[in-house]
PyMOL commands that place a pseudoatom at each C-alpha (Angstrom):
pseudoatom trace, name=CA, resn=UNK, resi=1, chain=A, elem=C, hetatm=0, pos=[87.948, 110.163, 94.703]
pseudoatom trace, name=CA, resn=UNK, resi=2, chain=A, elem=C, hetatm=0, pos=[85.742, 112.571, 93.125]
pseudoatom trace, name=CA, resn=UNK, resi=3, chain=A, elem=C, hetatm=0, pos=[85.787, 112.599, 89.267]
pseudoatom trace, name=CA, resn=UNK, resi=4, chain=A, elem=C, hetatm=0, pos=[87.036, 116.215, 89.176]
pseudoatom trace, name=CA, resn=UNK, resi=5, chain=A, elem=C, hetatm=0, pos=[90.198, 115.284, 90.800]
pseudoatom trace, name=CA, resn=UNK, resi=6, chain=A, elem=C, hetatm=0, pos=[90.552, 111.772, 89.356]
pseudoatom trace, name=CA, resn=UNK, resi=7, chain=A, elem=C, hetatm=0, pos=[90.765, 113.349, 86.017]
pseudoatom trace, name=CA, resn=UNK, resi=8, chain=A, elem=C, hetatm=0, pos=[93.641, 115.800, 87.271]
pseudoatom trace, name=CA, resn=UNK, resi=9, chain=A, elem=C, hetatm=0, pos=[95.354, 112.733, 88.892]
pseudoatom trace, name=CA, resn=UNK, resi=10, chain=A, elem=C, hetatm=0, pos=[95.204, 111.129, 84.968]
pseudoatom trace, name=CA, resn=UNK, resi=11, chain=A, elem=C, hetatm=0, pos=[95.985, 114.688, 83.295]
pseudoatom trace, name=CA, resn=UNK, resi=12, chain=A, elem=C, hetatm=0, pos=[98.988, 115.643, 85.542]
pseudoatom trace, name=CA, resn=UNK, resi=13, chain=A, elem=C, hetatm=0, pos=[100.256, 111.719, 85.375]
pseudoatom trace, name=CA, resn=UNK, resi=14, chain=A, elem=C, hetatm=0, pos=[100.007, 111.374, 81.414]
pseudoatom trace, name=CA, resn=UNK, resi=15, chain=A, elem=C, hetatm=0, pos=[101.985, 115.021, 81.398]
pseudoatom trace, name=CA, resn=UNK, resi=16, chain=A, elem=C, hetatm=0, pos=[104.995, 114.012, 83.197]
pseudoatom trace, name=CA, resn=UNK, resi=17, chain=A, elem=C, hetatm=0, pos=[105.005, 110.708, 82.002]
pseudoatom trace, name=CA, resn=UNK, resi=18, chain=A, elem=C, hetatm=0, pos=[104.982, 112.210, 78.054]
pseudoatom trace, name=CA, resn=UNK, resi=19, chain=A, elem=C, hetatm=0, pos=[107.488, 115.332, 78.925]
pseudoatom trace, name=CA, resn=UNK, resi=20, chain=A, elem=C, hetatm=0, pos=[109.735, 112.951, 80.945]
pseudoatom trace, name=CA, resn=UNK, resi=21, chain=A, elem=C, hetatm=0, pos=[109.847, 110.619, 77.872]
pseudoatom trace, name=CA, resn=UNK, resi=22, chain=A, elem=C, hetatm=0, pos=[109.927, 113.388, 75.028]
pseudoatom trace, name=CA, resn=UNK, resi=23, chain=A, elem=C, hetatm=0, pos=[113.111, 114.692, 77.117]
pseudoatom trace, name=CA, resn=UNK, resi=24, chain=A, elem=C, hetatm=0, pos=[114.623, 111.855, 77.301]
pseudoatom trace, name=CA, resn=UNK, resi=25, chain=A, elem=C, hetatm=0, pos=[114.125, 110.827, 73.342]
pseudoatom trace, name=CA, resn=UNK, resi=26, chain=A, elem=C, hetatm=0, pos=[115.526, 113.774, 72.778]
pseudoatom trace, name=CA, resn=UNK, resi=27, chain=A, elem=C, hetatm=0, pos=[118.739, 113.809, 74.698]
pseudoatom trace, name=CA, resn=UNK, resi=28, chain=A, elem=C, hetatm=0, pos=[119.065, 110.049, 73.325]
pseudoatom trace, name=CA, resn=UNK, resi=29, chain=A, elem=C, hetatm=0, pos=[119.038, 111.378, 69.947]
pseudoatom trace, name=CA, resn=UNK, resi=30, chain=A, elem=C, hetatm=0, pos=[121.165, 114.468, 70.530]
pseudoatom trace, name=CA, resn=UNK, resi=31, chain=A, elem=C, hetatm=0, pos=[123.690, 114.357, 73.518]
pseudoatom trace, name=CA, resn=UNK, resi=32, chain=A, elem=C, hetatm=0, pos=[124.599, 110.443, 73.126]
pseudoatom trace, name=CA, resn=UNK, resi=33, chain=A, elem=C, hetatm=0, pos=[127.928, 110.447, 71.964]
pseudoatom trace, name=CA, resn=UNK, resi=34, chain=A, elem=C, hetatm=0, pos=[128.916, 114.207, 72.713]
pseudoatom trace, name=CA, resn=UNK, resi=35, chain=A, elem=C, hetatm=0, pos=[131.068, 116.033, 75.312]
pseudoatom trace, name=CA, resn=UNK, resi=36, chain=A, elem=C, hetatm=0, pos=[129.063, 118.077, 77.842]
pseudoatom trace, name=CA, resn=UNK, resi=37, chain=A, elem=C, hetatm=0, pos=[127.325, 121.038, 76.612]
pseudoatom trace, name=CA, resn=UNK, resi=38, chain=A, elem=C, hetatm=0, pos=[127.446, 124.197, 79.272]
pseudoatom trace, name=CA, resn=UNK, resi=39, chain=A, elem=C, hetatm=0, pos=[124.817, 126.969, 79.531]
pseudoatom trace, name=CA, resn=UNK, resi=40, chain=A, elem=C, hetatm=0, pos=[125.007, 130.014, 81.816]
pseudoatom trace, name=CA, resn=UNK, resi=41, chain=A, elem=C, hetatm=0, pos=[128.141, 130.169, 82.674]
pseudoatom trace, name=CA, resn=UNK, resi=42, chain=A, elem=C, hetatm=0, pos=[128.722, 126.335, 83.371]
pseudoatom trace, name=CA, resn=UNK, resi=43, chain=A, elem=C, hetatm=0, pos=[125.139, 126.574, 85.990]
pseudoatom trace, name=CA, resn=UNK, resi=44, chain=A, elem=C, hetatm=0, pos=[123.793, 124.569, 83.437]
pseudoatom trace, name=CA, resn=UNK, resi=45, chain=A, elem=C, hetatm=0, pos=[125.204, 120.834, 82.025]
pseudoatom trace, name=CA, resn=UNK, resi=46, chain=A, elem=C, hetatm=0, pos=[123.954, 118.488, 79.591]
pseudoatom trace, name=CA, resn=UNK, resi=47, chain=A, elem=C, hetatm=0, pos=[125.745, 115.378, 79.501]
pseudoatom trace, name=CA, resn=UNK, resi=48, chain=A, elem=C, hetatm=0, pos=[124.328, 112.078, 78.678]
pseudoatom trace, name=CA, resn=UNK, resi=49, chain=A, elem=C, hetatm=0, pos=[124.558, 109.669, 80.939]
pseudoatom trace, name=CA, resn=UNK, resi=50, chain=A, elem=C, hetatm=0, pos=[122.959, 105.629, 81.344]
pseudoatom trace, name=CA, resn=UNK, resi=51, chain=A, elem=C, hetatm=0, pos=[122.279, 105.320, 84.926]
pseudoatom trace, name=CA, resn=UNK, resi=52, chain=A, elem=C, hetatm=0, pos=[121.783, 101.506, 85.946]
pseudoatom trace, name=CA, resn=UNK, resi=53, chain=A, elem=C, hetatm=0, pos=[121.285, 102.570, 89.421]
pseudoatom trace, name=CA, resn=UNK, resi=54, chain=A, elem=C, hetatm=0, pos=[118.972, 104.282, 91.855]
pseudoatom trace, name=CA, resn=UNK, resi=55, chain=A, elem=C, hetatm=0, pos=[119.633, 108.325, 93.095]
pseudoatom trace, name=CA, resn=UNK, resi=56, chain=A, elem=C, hetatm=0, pos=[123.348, 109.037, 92.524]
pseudoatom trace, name=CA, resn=UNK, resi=57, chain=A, elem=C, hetatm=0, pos=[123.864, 105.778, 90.625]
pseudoatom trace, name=CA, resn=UNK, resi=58, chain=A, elem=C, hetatm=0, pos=[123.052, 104.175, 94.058]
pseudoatom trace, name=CA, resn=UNK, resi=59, chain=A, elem=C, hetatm=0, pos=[122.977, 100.449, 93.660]
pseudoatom trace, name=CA, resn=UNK, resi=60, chain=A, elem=C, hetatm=0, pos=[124.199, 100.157, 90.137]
pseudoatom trace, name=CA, resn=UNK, resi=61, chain=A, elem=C, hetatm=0, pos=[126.790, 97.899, 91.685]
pseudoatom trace, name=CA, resn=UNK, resi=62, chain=A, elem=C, hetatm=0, pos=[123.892, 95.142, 92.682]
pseudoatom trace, name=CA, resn=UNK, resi=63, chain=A, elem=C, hetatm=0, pos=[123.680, 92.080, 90.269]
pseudoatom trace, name=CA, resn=UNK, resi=64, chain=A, elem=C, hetatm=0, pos=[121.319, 92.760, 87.626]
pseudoatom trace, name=CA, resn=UNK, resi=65, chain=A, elem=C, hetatm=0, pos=[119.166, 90.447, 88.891]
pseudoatom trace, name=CA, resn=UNK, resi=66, chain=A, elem=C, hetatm=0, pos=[118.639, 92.257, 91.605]
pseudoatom trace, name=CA, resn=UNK, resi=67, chain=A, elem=C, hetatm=0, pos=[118.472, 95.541, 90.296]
pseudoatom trace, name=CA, resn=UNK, resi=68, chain=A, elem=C, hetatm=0, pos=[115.786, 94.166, 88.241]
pseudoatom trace, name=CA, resn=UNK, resi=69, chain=A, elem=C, hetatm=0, pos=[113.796, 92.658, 91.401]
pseudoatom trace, name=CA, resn=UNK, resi=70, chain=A, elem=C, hetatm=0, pos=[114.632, 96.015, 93.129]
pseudoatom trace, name=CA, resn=UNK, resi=71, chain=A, elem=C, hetatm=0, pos=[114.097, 98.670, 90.740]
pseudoatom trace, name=CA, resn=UNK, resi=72, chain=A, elem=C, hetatm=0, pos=[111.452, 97.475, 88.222]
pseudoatom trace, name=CA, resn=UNK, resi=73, chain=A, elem=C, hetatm=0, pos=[109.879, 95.122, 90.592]
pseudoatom trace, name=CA, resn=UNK, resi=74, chain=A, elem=C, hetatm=0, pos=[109.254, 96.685, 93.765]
pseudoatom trace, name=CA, resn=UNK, resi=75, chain=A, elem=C, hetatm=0, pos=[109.038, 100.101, 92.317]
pseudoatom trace, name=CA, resn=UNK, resi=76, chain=A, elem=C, hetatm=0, pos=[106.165, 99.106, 90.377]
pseudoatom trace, name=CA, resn=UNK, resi=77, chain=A, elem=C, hetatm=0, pos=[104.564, 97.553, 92.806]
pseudoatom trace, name=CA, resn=UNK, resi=78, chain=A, elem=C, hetatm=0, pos=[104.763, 100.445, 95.280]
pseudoatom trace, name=CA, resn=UNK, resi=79, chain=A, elem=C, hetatm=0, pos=[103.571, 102.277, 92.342]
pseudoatom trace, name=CA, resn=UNK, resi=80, chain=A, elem=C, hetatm=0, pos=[100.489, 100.485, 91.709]
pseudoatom trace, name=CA, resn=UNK, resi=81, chain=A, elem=C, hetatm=0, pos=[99.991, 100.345, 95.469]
pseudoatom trace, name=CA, resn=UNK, resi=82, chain=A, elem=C, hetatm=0, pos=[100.105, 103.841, 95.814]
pseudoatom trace, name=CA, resn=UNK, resi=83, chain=A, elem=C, hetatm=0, pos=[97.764, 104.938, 92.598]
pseudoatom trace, name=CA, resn=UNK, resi=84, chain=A, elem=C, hetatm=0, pos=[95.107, 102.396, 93.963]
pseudoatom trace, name=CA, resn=UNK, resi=85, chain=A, elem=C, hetatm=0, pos=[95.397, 104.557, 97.715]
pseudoatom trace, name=CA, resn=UNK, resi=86, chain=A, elem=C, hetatm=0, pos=[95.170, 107.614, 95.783]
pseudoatom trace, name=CA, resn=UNK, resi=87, chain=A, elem=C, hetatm=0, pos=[92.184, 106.674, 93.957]
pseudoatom trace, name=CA, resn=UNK, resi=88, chain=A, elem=C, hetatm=0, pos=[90.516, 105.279, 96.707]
pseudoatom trace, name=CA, resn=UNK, resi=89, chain=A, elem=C, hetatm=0, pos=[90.864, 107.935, 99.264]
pseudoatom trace, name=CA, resn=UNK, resi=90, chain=A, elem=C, hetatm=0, pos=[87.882, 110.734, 98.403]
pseudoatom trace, name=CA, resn=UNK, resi=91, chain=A, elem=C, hetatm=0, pos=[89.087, 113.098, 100.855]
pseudoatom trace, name=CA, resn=UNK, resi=92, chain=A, elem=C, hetatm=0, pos=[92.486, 114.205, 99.334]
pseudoatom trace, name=CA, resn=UNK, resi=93, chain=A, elem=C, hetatm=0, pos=[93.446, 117.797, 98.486]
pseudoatom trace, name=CA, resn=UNK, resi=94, chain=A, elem=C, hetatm=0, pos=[94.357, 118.931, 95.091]
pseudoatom trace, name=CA, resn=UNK, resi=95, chain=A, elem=C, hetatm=0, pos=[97.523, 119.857, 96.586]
pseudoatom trace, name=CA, resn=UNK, resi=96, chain=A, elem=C, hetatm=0, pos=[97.958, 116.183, 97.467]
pseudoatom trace, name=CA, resn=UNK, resi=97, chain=A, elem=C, hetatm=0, pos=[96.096, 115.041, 93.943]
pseudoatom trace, name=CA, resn=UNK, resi=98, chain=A, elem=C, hetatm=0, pos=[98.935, 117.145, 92.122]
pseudoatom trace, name=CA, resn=UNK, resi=99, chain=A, elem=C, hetatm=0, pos=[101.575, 115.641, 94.341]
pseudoatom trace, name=CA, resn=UNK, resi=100, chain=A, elem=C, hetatm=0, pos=[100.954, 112.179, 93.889]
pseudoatom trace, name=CA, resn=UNK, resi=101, chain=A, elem=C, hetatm=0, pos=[100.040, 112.485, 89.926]
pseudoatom trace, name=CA, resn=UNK, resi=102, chain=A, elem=C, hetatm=0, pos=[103.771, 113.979, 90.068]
pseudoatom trace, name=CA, resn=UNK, resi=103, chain=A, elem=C, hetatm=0, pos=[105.341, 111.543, 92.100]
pseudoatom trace, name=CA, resn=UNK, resi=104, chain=A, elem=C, hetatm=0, pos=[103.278, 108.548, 90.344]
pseudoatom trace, name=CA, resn=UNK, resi=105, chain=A, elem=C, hetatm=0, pos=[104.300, 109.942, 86.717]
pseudoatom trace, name=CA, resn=UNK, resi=106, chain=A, elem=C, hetatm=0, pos=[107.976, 110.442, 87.262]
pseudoatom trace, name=CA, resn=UNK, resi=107, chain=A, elem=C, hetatm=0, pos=[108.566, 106.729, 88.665]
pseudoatom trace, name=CA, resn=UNK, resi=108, chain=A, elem=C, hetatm=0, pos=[106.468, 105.120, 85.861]
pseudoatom trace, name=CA, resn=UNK, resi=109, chain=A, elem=C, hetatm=0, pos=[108.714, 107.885, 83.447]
pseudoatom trace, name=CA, resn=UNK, resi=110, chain=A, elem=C, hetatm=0, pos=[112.149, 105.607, 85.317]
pseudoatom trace, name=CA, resn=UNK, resi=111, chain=A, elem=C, hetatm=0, pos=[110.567, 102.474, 85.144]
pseudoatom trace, name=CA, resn=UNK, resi=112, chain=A, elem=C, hetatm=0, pos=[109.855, 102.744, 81.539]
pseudoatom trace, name=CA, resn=UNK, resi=113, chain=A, elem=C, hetatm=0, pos=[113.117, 103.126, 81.270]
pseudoatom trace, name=CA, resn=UNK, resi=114, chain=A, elem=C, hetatm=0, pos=[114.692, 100.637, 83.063]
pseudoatom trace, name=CA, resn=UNK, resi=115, chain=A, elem=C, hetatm=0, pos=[112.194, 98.070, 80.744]
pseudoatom trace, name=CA, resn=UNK, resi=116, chain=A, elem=C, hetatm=0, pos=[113.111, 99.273, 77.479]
pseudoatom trace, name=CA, resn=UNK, resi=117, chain=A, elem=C, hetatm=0, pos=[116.588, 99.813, 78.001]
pseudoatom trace, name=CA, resn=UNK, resi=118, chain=A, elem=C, hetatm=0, pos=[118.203, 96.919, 79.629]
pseudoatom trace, name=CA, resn=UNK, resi=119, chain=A, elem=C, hetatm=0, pos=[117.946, 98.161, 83.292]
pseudoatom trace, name=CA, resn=UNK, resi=120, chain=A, elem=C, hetatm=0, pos=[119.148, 101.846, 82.701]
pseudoatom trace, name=CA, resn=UNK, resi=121, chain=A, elem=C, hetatm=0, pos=[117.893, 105.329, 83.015]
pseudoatom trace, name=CA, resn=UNK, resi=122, chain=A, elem=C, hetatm=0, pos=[118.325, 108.178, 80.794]
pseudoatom trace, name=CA, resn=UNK, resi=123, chain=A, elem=C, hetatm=0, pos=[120.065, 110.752, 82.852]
pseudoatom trace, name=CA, resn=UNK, resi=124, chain=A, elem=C, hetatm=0, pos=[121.215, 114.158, 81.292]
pseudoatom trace, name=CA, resn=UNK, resi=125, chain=A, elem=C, hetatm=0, pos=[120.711, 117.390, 83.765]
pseudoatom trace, name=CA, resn=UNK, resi=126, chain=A, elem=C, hetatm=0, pos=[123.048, 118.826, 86.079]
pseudoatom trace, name=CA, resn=UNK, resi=127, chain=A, elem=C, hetatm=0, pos=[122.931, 122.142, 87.787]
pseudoatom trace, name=CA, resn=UNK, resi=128, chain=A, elem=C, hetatm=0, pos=[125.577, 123.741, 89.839]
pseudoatom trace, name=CA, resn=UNK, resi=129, chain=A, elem=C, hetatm=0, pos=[127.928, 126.399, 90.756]
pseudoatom trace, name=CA, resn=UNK, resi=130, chain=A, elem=C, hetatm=0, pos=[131.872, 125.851, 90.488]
pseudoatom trace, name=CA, resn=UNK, resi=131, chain=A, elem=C, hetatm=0, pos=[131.928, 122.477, 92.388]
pseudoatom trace, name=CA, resn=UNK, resi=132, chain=A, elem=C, hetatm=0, pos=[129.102, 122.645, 94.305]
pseudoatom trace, name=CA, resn=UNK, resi=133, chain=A, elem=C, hetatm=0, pos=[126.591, 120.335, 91.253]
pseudoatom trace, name=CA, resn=UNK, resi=134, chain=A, elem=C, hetatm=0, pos=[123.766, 117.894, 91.511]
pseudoatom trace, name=CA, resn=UNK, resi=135, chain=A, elem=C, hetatm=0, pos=[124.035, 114.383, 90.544]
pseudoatom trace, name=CA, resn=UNK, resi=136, chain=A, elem=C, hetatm=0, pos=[123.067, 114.273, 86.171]
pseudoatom trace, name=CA, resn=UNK, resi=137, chain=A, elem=C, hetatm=0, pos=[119.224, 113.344, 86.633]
pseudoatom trace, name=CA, resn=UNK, resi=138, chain=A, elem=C, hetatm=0, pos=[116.092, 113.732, 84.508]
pseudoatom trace, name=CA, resn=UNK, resi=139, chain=A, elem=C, hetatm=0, pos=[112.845, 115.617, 84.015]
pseudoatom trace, name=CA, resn=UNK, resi=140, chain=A, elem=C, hetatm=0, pos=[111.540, 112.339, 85.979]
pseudoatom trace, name=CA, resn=UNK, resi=141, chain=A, elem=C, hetatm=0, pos=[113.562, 113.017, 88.855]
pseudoatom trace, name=CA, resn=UNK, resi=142, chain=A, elem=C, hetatm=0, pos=[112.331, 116.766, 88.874]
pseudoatom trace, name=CA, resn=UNK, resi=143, chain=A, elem=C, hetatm=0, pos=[108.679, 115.480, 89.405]
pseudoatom trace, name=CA, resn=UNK, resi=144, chain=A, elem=C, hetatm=0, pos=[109.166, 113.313, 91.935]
pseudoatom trace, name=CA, resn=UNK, resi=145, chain=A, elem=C, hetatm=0, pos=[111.345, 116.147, 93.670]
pseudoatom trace, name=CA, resn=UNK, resi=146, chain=A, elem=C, hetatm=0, pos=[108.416, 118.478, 93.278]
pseudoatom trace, name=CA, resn=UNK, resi=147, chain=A, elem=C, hetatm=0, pos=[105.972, 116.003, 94.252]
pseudoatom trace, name=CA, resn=UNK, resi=148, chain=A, elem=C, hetatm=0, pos=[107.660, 115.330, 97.662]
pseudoatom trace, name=CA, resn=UNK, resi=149, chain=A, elem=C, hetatm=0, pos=[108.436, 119.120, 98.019]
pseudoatom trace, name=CA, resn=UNK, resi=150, chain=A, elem=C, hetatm=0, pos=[103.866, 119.381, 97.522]
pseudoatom trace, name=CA, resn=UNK, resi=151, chain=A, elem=C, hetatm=0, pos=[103.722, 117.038, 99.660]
pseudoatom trace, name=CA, resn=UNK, resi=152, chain=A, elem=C, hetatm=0, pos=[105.157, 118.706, 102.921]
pseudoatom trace, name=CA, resn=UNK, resi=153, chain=A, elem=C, hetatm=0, pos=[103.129, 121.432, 101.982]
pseudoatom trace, name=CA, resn=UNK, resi=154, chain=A, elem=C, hetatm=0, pos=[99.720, 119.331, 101.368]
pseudoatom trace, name=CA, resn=UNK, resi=155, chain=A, elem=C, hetatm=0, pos=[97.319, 120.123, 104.262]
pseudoatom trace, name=CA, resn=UNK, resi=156, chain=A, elem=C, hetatm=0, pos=[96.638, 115.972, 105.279]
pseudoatom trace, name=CA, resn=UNK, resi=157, chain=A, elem=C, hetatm=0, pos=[100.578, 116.395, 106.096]
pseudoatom trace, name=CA, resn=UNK, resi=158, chain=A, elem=C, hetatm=0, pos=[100.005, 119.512, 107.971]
pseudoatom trace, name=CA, resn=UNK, resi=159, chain=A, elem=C, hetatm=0, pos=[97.391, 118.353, 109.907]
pseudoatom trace, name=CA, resn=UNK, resi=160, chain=A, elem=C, hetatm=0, pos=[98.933, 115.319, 110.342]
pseudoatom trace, name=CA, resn=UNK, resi=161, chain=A, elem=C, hetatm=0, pos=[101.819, 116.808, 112.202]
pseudoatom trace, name=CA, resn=UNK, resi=162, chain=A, elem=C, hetatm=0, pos=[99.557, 118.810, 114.610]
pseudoatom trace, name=CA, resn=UNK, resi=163, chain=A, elem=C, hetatm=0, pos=[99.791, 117.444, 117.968]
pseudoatom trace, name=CA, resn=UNK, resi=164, chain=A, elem=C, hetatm=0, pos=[95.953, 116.960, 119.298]
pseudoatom trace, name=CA, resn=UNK, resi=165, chain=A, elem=C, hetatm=0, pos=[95.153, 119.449, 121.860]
pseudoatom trace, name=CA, resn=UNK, resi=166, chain=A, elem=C, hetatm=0, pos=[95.906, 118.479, 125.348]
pseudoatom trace, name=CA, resn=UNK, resi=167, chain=A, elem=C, hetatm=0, pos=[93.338, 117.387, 127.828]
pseudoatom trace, name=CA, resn=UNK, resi=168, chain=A, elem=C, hetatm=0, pos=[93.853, 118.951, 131.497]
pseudoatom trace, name=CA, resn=UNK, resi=169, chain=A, elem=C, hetatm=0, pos=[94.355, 116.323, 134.247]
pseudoatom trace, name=CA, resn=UNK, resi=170, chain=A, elem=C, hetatm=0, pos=[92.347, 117.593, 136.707]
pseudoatom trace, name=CA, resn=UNK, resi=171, chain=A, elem=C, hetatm=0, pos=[88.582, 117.380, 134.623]
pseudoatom trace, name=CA, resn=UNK, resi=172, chain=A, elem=C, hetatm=0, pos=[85.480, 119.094, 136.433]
pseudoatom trace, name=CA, resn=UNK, resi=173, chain=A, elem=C, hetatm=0, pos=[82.814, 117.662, 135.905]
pseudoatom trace, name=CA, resn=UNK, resi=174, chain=A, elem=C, hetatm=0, pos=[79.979, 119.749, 134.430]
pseudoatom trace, name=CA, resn=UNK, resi=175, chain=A, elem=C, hetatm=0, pos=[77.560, 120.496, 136.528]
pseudoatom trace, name=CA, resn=UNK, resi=176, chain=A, elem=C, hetatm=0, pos=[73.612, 118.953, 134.983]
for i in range(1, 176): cmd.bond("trace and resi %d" % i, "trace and resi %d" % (i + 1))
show_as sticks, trace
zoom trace
């Protein structure tokens, strides 16, 4: 990877990594303990929640043990994994470059997390209409959302999904 883009890969990592974790010292300090606070006509919840488990509290049932294997051991390895493909591969877009800094810096925002605090993730958004909400989540969560969501739109995905034109059965040959 070209220096150019290996320094937006660091800059866009370190930013979400450092807003994820401001947010998330913040709601420690102010929503632990507190009912829900509600903003724009109840679109908008705070509420402070520990989440032990995956998306939607998914696996937070495991033993820890396994939640620990699971969730800080695989998902740093996939991390690390993934950051050494990234800054290996010199023909990425910055599209793709944004992406992955996204993706990358909101699960190493979770896994810090889950290693300073006993297994759990500080969860404290929720958005919704009437009934119809989101799971709580985190400015983590929101990165790695938006990093999937730049990642359809990255042009190695696009071209990726092209089918190679079609060769005709019947070939004549050139003539010399």
């Amino acid at each position: 990877m070209k220096l150019g883009k290996t320094m937006m890969l660091m800059f866009v990592l370190l930013g979400s990594v450092g807003c994820d974790q401001v947010t998330k010292v913040v709601a420690r300090e102010h929503l632990d303990g507190r009912a829900t606070l509600s903003y724009l006509g109840d679109t908008f919840r705070l509420t402070y929640v520990e989440n032990h488990g995956a998306f939607l509290g998914m696996g937070s049932t495991l033993p820890e043990s396994v939640r620990t294997l699971i969730f800080v051991g695989l998902v740093s390895l996939s991390l690390a994994v993934f950051l050494f493909w990234v800054l290996r591969t010199s023909l990425l877009s910055t599209t793709t470059v944004v992406a992955s800094g996204l993706l990358i810096g909101g699960g190493i925002g979770n896994l810090i997390d889950r290693v300073l605090f006993n297994g759990g993730v500080t969860d404290f958004l929720n958005i919704g209409i009437g009934t119809l909400r989101t799971g709580i989540f985190n400015v983590a969560d929101v990165w790695i959302m938006a990093g999937l969501f730049l990642i359809v739109l990255s042009p190695e995905l696009r071209q990726g999904l092209r089918a190679p034109p079609e060769e005709p059965d019947d070939k004549v040959p050139e003539s010399p």
